[in-house]
SEZAFI-749432 format. One record per residue: x, y, z of N, C-alpha, C in turn. Coordinates in steps of 0.001 Angstrom, whole numbers, plus 500000, padded with zeros to 6 digits. Each point is the difference from the previous one (the first is absolute). Example, Ala and Ser with C-alpha at 12.3 -4.5 7.8 and 13.67 -1.06 7.14 Angstrom:
! SEZAFI-749432
513190494310507800499110501190500000500900501200500000499650501050499280500820501190500060499230501090500730
! end
This chain:
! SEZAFI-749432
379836938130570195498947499970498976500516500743498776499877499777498231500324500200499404499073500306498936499994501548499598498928500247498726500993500251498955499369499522498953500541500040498607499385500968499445501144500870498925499942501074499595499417500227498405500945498922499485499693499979498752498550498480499247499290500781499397498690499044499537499783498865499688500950499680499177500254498848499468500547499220501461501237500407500617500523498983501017498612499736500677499230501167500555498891500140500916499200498624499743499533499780498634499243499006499315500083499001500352501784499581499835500881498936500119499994499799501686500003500939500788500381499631501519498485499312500553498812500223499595498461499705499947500058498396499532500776499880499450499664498885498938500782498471501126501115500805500816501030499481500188499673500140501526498876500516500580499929500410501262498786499424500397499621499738499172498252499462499890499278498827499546500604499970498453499319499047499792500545498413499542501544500156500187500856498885499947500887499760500974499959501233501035500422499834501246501630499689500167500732500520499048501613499711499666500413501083501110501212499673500027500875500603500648499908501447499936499986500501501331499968501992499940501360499762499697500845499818500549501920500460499567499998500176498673499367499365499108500118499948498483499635501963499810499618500487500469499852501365499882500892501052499965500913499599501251501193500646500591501132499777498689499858498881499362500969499907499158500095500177498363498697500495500080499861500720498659500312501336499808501052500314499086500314501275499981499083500911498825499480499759499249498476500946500009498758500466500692500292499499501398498996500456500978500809500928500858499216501271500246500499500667501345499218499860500554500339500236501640499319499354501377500451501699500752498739500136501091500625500503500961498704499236500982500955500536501439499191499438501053499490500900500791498919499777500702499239500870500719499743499086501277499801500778500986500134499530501395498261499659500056499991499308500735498668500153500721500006500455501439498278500725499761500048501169500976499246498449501436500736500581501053499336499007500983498770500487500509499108498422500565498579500378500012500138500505501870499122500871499902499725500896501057498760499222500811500195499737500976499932499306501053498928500662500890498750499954500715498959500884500610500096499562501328500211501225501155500704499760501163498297500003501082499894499105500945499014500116500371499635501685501448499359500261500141499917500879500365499085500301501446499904500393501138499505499915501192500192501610500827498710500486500089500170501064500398500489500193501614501132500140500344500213500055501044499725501647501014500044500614499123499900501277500661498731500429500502498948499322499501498581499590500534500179498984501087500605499493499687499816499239501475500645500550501394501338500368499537500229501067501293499433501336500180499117500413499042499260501182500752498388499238500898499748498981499317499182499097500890500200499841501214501328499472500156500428500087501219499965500738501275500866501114499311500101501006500553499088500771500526498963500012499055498456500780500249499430498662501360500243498843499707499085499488501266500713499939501306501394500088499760500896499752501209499087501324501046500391501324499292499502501110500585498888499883500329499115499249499257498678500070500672499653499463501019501172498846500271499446499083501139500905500948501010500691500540500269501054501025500665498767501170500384499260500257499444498935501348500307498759499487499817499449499133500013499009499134500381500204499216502011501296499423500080499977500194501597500288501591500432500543500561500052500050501844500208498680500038500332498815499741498969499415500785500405498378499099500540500569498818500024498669499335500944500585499253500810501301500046500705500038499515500927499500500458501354499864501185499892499310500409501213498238499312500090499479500612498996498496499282499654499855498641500695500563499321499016500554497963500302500022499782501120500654501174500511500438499448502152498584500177500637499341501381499449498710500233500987499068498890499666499561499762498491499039499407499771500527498017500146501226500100499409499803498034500365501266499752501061500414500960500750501283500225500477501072498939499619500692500335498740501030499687498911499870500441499269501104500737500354500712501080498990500060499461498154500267499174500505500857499386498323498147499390499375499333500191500746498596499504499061499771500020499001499991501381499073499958500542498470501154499454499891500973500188500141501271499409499340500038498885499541499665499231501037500063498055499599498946499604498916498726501160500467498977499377498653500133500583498487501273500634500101500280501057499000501250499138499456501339499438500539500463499258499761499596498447499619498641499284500403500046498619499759499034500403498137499488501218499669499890500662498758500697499644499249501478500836500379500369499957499054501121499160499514500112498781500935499884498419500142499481499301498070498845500352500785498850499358498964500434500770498676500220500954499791499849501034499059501633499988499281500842499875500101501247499416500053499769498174499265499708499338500742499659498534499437499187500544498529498938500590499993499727500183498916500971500664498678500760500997500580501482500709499147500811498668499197500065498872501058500939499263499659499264498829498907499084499663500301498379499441499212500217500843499065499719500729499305500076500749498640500972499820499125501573500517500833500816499837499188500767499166499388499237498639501260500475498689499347498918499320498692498774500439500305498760499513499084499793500946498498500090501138500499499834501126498832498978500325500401499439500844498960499188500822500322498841500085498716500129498781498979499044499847498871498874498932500454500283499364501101499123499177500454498316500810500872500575501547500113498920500864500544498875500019498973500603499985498431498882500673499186499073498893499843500033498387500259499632499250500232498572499935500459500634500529501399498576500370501281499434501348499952500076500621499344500200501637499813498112499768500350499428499202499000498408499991500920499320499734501338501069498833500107499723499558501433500175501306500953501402500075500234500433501244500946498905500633499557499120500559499042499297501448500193498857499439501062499047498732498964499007499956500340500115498997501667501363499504500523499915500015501634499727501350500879501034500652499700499591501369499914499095500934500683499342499898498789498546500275500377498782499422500801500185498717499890499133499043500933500295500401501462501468500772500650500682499686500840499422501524500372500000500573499311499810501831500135498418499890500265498927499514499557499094500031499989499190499338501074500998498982500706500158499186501285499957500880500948501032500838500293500753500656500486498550500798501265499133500386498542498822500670500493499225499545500814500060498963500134498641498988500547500794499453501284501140499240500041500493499635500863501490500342500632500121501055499484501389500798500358500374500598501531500488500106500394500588500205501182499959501966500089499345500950501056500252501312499404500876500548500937500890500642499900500842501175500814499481501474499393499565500553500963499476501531499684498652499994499473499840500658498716499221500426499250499379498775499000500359498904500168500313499316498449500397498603500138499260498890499601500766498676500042501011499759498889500686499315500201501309499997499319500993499203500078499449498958500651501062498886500744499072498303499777500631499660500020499789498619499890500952498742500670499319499453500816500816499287501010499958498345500105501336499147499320500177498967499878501148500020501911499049499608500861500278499471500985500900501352500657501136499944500621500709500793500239500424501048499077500054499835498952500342500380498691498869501167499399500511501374499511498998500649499569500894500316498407498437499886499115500374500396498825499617501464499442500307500098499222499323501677499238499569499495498537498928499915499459499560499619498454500618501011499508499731501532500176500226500694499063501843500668499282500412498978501058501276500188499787500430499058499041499736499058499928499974498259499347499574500969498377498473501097500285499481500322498667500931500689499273500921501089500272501112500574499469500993499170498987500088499042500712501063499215499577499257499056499054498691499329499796499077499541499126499909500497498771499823501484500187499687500883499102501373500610498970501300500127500892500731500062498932500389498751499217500049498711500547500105498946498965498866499987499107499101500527500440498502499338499045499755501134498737500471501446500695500164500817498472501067500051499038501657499017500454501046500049499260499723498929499099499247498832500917499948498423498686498776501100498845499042501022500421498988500380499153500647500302499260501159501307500208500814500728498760500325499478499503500964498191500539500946499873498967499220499316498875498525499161500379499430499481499090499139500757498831499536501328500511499853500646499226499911501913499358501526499882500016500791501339499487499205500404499021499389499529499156499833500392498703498572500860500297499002499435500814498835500335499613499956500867501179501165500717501378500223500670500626499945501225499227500350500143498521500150501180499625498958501023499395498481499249500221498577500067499840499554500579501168499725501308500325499592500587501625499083499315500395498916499595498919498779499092500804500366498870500744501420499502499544500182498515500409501173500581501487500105501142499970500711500323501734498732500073500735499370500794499514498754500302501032499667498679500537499955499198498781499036498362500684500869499081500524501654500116499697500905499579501364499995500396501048499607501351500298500337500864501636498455499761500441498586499263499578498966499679500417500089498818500344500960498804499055500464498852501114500138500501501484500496500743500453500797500576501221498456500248501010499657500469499452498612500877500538499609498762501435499522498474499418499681498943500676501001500376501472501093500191500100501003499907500780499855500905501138500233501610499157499562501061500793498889500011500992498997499808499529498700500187500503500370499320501708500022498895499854499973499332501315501553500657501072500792500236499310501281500609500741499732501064500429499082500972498965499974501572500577498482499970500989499578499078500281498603499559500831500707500540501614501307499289499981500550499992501683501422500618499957500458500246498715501356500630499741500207500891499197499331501188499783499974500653498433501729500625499726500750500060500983501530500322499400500565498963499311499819498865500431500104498617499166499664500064498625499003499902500266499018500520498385500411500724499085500478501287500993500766500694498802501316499761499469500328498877500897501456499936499749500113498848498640498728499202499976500049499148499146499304500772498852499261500550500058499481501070498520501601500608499853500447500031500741501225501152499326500815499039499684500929498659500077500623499036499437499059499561498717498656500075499855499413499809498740500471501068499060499784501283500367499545500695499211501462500415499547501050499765500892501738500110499487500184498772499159499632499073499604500752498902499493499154499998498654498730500533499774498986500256498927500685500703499462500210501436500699500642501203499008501352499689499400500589499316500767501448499420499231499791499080498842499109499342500187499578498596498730499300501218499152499202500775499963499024500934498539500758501099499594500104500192498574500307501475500028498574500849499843499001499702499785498853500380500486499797500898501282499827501004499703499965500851501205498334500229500309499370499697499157498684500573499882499196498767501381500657498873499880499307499277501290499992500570501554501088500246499791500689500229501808498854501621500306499456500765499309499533501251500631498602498891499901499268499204499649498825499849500193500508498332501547501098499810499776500337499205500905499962500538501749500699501321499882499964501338500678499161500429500559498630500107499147498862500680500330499356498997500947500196498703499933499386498757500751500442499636501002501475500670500373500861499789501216499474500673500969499458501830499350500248500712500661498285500249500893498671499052498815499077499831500524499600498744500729500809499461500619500202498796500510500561500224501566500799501038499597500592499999501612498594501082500534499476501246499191498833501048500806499277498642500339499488499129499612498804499049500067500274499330501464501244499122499979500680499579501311500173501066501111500249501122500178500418501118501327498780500633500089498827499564499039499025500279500471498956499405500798500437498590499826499373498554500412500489500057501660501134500108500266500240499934501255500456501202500835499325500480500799499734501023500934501493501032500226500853498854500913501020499772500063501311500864498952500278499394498860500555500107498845499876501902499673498686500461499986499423501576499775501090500630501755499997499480500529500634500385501470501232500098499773500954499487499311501660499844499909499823501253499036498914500368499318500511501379498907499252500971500391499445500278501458500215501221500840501331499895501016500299498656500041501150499864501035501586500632498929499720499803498859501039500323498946500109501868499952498928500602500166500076501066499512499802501060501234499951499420501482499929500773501642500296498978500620501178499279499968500437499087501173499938500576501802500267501129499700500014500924501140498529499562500608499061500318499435498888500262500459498706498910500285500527498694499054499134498804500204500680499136500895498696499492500678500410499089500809500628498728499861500049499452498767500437499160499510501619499620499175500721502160500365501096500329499400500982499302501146499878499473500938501431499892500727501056499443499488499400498527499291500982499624499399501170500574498877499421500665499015500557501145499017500623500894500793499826500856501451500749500586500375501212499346500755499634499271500582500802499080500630501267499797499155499802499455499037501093499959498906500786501142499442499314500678499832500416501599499286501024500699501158499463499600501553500915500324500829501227499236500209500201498693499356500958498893499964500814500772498908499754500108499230500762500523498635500548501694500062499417500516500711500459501177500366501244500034501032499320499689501154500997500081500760501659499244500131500077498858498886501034499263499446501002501253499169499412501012499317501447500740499706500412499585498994501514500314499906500650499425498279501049498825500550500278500031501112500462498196500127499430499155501501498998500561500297499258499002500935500271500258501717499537499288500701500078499897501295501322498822500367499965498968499194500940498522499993499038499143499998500479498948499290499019499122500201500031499250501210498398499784500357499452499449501223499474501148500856500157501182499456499406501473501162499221500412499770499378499104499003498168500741499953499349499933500875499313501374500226499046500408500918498221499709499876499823499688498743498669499903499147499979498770500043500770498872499924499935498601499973499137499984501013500159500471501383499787499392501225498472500206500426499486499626499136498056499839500050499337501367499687500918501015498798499129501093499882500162499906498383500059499304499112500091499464498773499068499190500006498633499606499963499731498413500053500646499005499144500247498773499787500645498901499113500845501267499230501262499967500969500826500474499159500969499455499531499517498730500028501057498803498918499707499420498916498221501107500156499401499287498331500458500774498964498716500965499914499707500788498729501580501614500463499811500382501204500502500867500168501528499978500775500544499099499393501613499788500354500829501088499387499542500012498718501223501350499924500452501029500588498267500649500258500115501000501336500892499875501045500056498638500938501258499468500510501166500055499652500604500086498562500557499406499575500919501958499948498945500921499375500298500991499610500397500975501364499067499347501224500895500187501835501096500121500200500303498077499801501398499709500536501411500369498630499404500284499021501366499932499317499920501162498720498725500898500643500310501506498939499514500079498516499798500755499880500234500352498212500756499342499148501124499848500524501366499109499526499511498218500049499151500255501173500090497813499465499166499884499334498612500867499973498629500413498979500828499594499101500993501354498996500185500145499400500456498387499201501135499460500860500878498415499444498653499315499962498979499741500807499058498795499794499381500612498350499572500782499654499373500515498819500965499712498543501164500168500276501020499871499666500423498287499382499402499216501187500004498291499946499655499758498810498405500613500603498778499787499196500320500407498221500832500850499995500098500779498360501010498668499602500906499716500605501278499223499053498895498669500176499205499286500536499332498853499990499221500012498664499600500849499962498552500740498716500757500277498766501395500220499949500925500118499131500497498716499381500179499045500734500304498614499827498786499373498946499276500115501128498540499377499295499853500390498602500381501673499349499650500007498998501230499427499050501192500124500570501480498908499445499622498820499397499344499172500775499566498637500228498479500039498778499004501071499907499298499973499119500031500166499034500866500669499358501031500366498756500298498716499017500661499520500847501030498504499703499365498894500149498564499934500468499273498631500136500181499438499012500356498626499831499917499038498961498246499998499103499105499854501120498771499747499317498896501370500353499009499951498965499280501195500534499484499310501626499589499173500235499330500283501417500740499988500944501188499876499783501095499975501273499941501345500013500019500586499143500115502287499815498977500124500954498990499194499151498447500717500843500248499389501394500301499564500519499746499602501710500903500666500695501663500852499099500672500426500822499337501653500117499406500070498941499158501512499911499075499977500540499343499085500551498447499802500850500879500079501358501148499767500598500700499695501130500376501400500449500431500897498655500808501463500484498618500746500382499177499980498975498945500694500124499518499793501488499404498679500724499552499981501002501097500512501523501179500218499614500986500349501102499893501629500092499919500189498670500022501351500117498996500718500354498762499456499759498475500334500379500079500104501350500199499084500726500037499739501190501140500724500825500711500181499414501123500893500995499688501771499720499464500213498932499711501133499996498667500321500676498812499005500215498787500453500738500220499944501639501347498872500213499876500298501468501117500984500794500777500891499084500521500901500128499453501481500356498861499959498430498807500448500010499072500129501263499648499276500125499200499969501557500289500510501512501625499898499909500437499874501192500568501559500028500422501217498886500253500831500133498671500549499674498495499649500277498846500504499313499907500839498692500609499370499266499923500375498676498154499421499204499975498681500405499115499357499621498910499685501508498681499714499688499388499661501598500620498874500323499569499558501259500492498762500467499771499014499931500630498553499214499803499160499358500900498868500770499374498895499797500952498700500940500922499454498832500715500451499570500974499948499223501859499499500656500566498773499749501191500164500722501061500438498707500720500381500634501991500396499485500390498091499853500213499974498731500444498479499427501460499633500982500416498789501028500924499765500400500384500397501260499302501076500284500442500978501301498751499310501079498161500684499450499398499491501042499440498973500327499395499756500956499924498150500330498717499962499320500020498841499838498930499317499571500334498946499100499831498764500887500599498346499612499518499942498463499049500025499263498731499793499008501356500619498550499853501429500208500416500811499600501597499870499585500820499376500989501276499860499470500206498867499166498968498842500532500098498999499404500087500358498165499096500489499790499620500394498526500619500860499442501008501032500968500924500761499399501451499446499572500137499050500838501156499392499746499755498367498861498683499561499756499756499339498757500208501318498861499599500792500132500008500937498910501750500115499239500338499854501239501895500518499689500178498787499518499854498704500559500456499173499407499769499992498759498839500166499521499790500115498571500116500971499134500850500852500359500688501159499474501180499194499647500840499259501414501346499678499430499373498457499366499405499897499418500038498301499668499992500668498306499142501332499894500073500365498492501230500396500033501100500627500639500959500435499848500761498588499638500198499016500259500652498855499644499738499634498953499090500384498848499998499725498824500430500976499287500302501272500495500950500955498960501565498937499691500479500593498749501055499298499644500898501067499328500981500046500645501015501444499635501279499394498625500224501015498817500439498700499242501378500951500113
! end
C-alpha cells in the first residue's frame, strides 16, 4: 500500500486511483512523488472459549459425592430395601438426566431461556402451590409430588425458575432497577412464589428470597431498597416459625440440643464431626452412619463426611465449593450479554446459599433446616437442577470470546 507525500501528487494519485481508474504503476514512476509503505496490521481473530475448569470441578465435586453418598447409606439401603446401592442408582439415573440436560444447553444455548423466563416462573408456582393440596409428605411437611414411580420436588424446579425469571427481568430492565421503588416491586414479584414454598419448606423460601435479594442488589446501586427489602424478609420468616409449632422447636433445639427431646439429631452429628479429628477414621468407618444420624445421606452428610475424612477433607470439600464460586464469577465478568451475567450470578448466589446453610446446620451454627450440600447429598429432584444450572453456566461460558 502506498501513501503519497507530496499534495499536488496526492491530488493526482485520487484522480488516477478513482476516478479514471488508470494505472497505479503510473505512480511508482513519477519522480515527483515520494512513497513510503506501511504494513498492515493483521486482523485479530476471537478464539472461542469453554470453561473447562468448571466442568472438572463439577466433576469432581459429584464423583465424591456419589463415593460418600454410598459410604454412607449403604448400610441404611440394606436394612430398609436390602440394596445397598439403592440411593446410589437413584442418585446416579439423576444425574443421567441432569447431564443430558448439560449437553442440551451447550448445544442449544442458553438465550432461548429468556424466552420462557414466564412460563418457567408461572409453572412453577402452579406446581408449588400443587404441591400443597396433593403432595406426597415425608416428616413434617408435604413436599413431593409423584408422577408414578417417579417423585418430584416443585420447590426445587422454583430455584431454578426464579433465577431465569429475575435475570430475563434485569436484563430487560437495568435502567429503571436503579429507582429503589422499582427493586422493592421486583423482589414482590417473588413474594407469589415464597408464600406457598415457605407453607411446607421455609429453608427453601429463604433460599429463594436470598437468590432474589442477591441478584437485585447486584442489578441497583440503590441501597435504600434492600433494608426495607430486609425488613420484609425478616418479618416473614417470625410470621412462618410462628405458624408452625414445629419450626419454634428447632430454635430451642438450636440453643440446648442437650436438653430437648428433639436434639438427637444435632447431637448425633456434632458427635460425627468431633470424633473424626483432623484426618478422619478412613473412609467407610463411620460409626454415626449406622442408624444414629437419621438420613444421613440427606441434609446431614457432611457430618459423615467430616467422620470419615477429618478436618482435612471438610476442609478440600469447602475448598471445591470456593474455586466453583470463583469460576462462576470468571464466567460472570465476561458474559457476552447482560442476562447470561444475571443467570450465572443467580447460579453462584444459590450454591453458595445453600452450601453455607447446610454447613450451617450441621455444625449447629444455624437451627435445623432440610437444606442439602449441592452434589454430595441425595436427592434425585435436586441434582437434576443443579447440574441444569452448570450447564448453563458453561453454555454462557461458550459465548465468552478471548481476542
Amino acid at each position: 500500500m502506498t501513501v503519497v507525500t507530496n499534495k499536488r501528487a496526492q491530488g493526482a494519485a485520487v484522480g488516477v486511483g478513482t476516478r479514471r481508474q488508470r494505472n497505479p504503476a503510473a505512480l511508482q514512476n513519477n519522480p515527483n512523488m515520494k512513497t513510503m509503505t506501511i504494513r498492515r496490521r493483521p486482523a485479530i481473530s476471537s478464539i472461542p472459549y469453554f470453561d473447562y475448569g468448571l466442568l472438572v470441578i463439577v466433576t469432581l465435586l459429584f464423583a465424591f459425592g456419589l463415593v460418600m453418598l454410598y459410604s454412607t447409606s449403604a448400610y441404611m439401603a440394606t436394612v430398609k430395601y436390602d440394596d445397598s446401592l439403592h440411593y446410589f442408582k437413584k442418585q446416579v439415573f439423576a444425574a443421567v438426566l441432569g447431564v443430558a440436560g448439560i449437553v442440551f444447553l451447550n448445544v442449544v444455548g442458553y438465550r432461548w431461556l429468556k424466552v420462557f423466563a414466564n412460563l418457567f416462573y408461572g409453572t412453577a408456582f402452579v406446581l408449588c402451590v400443587a404441591v400443597i393440596f396433593v403432595g406426597a409428605s415425608q416428616g413434617d411437611a408435604a413436599r413431593w409430588i409423584y408422577f408414578g414411580p417417579i417423585s418430584f420436588q416443585p420447590s426445587e424446579f422454583a430455584k431454578f425458575s426464579v433465577i431465569i425469571y429475575l435475570a430475563a427481568l434485569v436484563s430487560q430492565s437495568a435502567r429503571s432497577l436503579r429507582d429503589w421503588h422499582n427493586v422493592v416491586r421486583a423482589f414482590c414479584f417473588m413474594i407469589p412464589m415464597i408464600i406457598p414454598v415457605a407453607y411446607n419448606n421455609l429453608s427453601t423460601a429463604v433460599i429463594i428470597a436470598g437468590i432474589a435479594f442477591g441478584i437485585l442488589f447486584v442489578a441497583s446501586p440503590d441501597i435504600r431498597a434492600f433494608f426495607v427489602i430486609g425488613a420484609m424478609g425478616i418479618a416473614g420468616c417470625v410470621l412462618f416459625i410462628s405458624l408452625q409449632g414445629y419450626r419454634s422447636d428447632r430454635i430451642d433445639v438450636w440453643f440446648h440440643p442437650e436438653k430437648h427431646e428433639k436434639g438427637f439429631q444435632t447431637l448425633q452429628g456434632l458427635y460425627a464431626i468431633g470424633s473424626g479429628g483432623l484426618f478422619g477414621k478412613g473412609l467407610g468407618e463411620s460409626m454415626q452412619k449406622l442408624g444414629y444420624v437419621p438420613e444421613a445421606q440427606n441434609d446431614m452428610i457432611f457430618s459423615i463426611v467430616c467422620e470419615e475424612l477429618g478436618v482435612f477433607g471438610a476442609i478440600c470439600v469447602i475448598l471445591m465449593y470456593l474455586l466453583m464460586l470463583w469460576r462462576f464469577m470468571v464466567i460472570a465478568c465476561n458474559a457476552r450479554d447482560m442476562f447470561g451475567s444475571f443467570l450465572v450470578i443467580g447460579i453462584m448466589i444459590h450454591i453458595s446459599l445453600q452450601v453455607f446453610l447446610n454447613i450451617a446446620v450441621v455444625t449447629n451454627t444455624l437451627p435445623n433446616t432440610g437444606v442439602t450440600l449441592p452434589f454430595i447429598s441425595y436427592g434425585g429432584t435436586s441434582v437434576v437442577f443443579l447440574l441444569f444450572e452448570m450447564g448453563i453456566a458453561m453454555a454462557v461460558s461458550r459465548g465468552i470470546r478471548l481476542e
